[in-house]
N, C-alpha and C positions, 0 to 999 in steps of 0.2 A: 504494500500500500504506500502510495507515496505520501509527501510530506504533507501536502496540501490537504491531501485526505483524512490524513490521521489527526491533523488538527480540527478539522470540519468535524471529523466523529468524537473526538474529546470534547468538545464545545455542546453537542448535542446531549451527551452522557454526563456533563458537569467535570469532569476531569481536565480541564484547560484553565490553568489561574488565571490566564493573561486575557480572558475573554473580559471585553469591553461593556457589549451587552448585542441584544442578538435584532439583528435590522430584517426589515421585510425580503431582502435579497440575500441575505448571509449573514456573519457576524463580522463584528466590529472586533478587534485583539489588538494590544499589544505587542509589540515587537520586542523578540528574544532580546535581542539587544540597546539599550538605549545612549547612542554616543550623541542623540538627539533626542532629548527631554520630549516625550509626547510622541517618538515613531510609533506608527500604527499600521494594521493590515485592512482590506477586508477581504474574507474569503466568502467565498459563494456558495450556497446552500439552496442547491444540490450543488455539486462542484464539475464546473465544465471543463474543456480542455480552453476553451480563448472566450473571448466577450464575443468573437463571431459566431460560436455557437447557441448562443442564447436567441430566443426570437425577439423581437421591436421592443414589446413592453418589459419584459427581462430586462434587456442591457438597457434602456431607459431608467428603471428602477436601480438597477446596479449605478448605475451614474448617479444616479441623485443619492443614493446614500453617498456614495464615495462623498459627494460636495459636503453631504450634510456632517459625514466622520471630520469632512476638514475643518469647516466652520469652527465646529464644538473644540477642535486642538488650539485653532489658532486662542479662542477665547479663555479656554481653561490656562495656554500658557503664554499668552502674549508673544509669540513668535511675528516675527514680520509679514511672514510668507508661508505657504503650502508647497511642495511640490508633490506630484500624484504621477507614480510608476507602475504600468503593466506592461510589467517584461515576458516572464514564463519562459527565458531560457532555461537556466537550470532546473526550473521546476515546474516542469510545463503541465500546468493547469491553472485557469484565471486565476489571481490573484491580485491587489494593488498594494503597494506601500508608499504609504503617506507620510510625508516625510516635513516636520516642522522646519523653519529654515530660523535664524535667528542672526542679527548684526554684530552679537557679539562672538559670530564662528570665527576661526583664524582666517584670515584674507586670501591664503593658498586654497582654503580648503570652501570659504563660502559661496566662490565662485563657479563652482567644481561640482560634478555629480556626487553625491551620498557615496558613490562606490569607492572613491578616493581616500574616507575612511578606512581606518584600520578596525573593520571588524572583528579579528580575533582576540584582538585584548579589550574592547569596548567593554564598556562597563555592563551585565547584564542587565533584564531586568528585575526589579528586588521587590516583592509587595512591600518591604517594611521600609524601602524608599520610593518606590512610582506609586504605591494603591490607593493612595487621597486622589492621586493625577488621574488615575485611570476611574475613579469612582465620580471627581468631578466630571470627567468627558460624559460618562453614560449619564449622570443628572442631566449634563447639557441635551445632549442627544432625545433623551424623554421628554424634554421641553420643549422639543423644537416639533413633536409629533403634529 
């Protein structure tokens, strides 16, 4: 089962901390990693292989939560900017990550795709430090219904 998978099915089962809270197209998570305060995912529920497989009203829906996950980051962390990534090379099944941008990233680095971080030492992420963050986003998100 691939990654995408296994987290869609933990989200569904309760077994996923980093679950944000669960949107009409998928769920809202956390990202493993946070070398950006508020990276987020959404995965798609059921889970496709691309946004081209979805029909009109799907990837319509998948769009608009996507905006609505951003909204709720920029707010809960005062980021400057959004940027919203569906790649699916490595992990080829939709997915987006949401990516907070903020003025106070190093100059090298804020100019730069998110990939130019160093992932592997990124700080992960910690309920007993993101879980207010990720508990404000889904308030926001409930609000925004």
């Amino acid at each position: 089962m691939s990654l995408i998978s296994q987290r869609v099915e933990m989200a569904r089962n309760g077994t996923n901390d980093k679950v944000i809270c669960r949107m009409p197209s998928g769920w809202a998570v956390m990202g493993d990693v946070q070398f950006l305060t508020g990276y987020c995912l959404l995965l798609p529920d059921p889970v496709v292989p691309s946004l081209n497989d979805l029909d009109i009203e799907a990837r319509a829906q998948y769009l608009l939560d996507m905006a609505r996950i951003g909204d709720a980051v920029l707010q809960a962390t005062g980021a400057a900017r959004m940027n919203y990534e569906i790649l699916g090379n490595s992990e080829p099944e939709l997915h987006c990550h949401l990516f907070p941008r903020y003025p106070t990233e190093p100059e090298e680095k804020r100019r730069m795709p998110v990939w130019f971080y160093d992932w592997k030492n990124a700080p992960p992420y910690d309920e007993n430090v993101h879980g207010e963050l990720r508990k404000k986003i889904a308030q926001l998100l409930q609000a925004s219904v």
